[in-house]
C-alpha positions in Angstrom: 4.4 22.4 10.5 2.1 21.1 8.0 -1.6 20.7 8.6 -2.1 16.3 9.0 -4.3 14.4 7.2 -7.6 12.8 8.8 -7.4 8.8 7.6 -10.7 8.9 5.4 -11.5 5.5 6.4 -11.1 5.5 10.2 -13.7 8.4 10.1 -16.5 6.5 8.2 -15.7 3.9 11.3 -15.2 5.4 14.4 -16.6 8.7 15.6 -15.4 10.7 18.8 -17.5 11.0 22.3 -18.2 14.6 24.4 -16.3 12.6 26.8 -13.2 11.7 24.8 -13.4 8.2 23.9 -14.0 6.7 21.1 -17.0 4.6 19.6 -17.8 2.1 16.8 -20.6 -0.4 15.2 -19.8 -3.8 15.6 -19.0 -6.2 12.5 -20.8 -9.7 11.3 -24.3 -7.7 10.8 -24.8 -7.8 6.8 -25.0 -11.2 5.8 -25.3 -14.4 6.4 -28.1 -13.8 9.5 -30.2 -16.9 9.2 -28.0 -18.7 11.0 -27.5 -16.3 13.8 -30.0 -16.2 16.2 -32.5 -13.7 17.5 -30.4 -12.2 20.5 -27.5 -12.1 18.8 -28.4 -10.0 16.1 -30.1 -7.7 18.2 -26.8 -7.2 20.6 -24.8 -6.9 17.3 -26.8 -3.9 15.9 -25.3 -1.3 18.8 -22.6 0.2 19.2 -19.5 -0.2 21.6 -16.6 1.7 22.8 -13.3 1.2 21.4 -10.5 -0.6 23.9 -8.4 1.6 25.8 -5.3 0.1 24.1 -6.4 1.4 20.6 -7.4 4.7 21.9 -3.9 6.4 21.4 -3.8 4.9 17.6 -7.2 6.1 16.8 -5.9 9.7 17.8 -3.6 9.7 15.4 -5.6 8.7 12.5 -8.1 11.2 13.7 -6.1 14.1 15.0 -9.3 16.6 14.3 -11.8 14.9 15.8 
């Protein structure tokens, strides 16, 4: 069986955790921030952890990882 392919642009986006899961940086953080206030910006810089429901996909486009 052939080796697969990682998708290049799910692994500038997403990278894996020692425990399995998956993480990622939120979006609406580039532009446009006068508008937004203070504690918003601030929650928006972190990072989260991708839904269980997109997990299995994320596998696949990652099969290294």
């Amino acid at each position: 069986m052939p080796k697969l392919k990682t998708n290049s642009g799910a692994a500038k986006r997403f990278k894996r955790t020692a425990s399995g899961g998956f993480k990622h940086r939120q979006s609406h953080h580039r532009h446009i921030l006068t508008k937004k206030n203070a504690k918003r910006k601030r929650l928006l810089g972190g990072t989260l952890m991708v839904d269980d429901s997109d997990v299995a996909g994320l596998r696949r486009l990652l099969p290294y990882s």
